[in-house]
C-alpha positions in Angstrom: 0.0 0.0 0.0 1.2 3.4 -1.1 1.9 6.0 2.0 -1.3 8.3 2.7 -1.0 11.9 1.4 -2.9 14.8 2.6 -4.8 16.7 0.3 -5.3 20.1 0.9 -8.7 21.9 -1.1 -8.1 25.6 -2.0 -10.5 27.2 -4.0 -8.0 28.4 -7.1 -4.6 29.7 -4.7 -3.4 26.1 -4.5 -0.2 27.0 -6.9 0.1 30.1 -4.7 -0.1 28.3 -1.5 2.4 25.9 -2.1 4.8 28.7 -3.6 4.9 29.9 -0.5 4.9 26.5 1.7 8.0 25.4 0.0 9.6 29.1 0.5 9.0 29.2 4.2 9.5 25.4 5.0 13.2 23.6 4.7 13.6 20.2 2.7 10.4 21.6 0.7 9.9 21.2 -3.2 7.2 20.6 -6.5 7.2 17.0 -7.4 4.5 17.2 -10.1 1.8 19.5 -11.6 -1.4 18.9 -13.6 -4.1 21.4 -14.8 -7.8 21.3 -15.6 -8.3 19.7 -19.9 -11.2 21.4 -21.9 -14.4 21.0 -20.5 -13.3 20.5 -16.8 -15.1 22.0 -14.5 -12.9 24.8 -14.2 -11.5 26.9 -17.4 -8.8 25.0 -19.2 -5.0 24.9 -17.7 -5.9 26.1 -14.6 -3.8 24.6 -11.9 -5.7 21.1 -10.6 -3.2 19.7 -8.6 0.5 19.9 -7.3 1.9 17.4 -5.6 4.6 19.0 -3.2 6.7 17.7 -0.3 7.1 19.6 2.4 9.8 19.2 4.9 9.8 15.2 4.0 6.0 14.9 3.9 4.4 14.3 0.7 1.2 16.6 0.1 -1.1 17.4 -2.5 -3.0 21.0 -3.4 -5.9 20.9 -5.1 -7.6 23.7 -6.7 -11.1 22.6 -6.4 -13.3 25.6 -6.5 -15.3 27.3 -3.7 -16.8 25.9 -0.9 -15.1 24.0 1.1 -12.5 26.6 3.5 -9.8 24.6 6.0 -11.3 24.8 9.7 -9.5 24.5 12.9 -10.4 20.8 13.0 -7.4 20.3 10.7 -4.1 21.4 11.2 -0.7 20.8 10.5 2.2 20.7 13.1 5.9 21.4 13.1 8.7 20.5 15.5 11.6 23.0 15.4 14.8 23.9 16.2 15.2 26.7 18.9 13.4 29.5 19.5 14.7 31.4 16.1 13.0 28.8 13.8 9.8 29.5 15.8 9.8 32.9 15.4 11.0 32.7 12.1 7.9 30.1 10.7 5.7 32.3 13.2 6.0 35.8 11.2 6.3 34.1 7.9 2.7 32.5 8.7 1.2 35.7 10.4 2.9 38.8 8.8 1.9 37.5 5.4 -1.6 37.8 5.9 -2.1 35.5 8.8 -3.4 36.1 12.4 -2.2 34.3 15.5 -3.9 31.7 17.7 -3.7 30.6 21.1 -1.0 28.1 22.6 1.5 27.9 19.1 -1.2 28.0 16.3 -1.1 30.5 13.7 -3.4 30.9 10.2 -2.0 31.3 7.4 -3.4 33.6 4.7 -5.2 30.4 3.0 -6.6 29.7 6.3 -4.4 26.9 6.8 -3.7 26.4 10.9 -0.4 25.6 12.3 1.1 24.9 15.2 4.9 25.6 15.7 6.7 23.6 18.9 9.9 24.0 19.9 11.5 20.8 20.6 11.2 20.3 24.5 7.9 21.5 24.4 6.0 17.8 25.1 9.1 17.4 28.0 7.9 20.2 29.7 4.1 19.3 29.5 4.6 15.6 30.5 7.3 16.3 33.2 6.7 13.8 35.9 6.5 16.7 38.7 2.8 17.7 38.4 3.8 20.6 39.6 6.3 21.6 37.1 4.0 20.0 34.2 1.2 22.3 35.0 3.3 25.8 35.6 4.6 24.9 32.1 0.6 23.9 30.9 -0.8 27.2 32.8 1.9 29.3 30.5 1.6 27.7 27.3 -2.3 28.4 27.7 -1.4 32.2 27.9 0.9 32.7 25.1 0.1 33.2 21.4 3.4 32.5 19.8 5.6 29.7 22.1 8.3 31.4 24.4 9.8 28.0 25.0 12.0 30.0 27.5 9.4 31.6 29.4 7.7 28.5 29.9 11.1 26.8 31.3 10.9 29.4 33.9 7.0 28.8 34.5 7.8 25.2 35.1 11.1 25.9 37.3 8.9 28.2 39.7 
């Protein structure tokens, strides 16, 4: 059985999207395009689909038409590096059009949620001091953008 890929349904930004995925996101690139033949339901070689990988993880954009927006129910999550890759992937989701969540989730402009975690993040939430892991809980739960350092200090007391 082939891996599963996520599709991901934009209404005609798909190319755009993905431009910008593969900008912002290391180990990123196009693997293959197709576009809409005569008498598709949208005008001939328009973008249908790219099939991208992005940071290892093979996904697809299709450019579906209206009606059906991403939701909060779906997301997509990222690991990083330090707090300098958060911040980085943080203002290249928000300052482009974006707007910031609670607890590490950001929207990008094609209202597709994120979450950016600094490694050490899940340490700090599942220490075994329930103390600790809930001073680091109780500060995550006030942030926007993670401050992995001000949540180290949270947990320490």
């Amino acid at each position: 059985m082939a891996p599963i890929t996520p599709v991901l349904w934009f209404d005609l930004e798909g190319k755009e999207a993905v431009d910008f995925y593969v900008e912002t996101f290391p180990n990123s690139r196009v693997l293959a395009t197709s576009v809409y033949p005569e008498s598709a339901p949208l005008p001939a070689g328009t973008w249908l689909t790219i099939d991208f990988e992005l940071n290892g993880l093979r996904v697809q954009a299709l450019n579906g038409g209206p009606g059906h927006p991403f939701t909060d129910a779906i997301s997509l999550s990222t690991e990083v590096d330090g707090q300098a890759e958060v911040d980085r992937l943080w203002q290249a989701i928000t300052g482009s059009g974006g707007e910031e969540g609670p607890c590490g989730w950001a929207k990008d402009r094609f209202g597709l949620w994120w979450q950016i975690v600094p490694k050490g993040m899940g340490k700090l939430l599942n220490d075994p001091d329930p103390g600790r892991a809930s001073r680091a809980m109780n500060s995550m739960m006030q942030m926007k953008k993670i401050d992995l350092a001000a949540i180290e200090a949270a947990a320490a007391g």
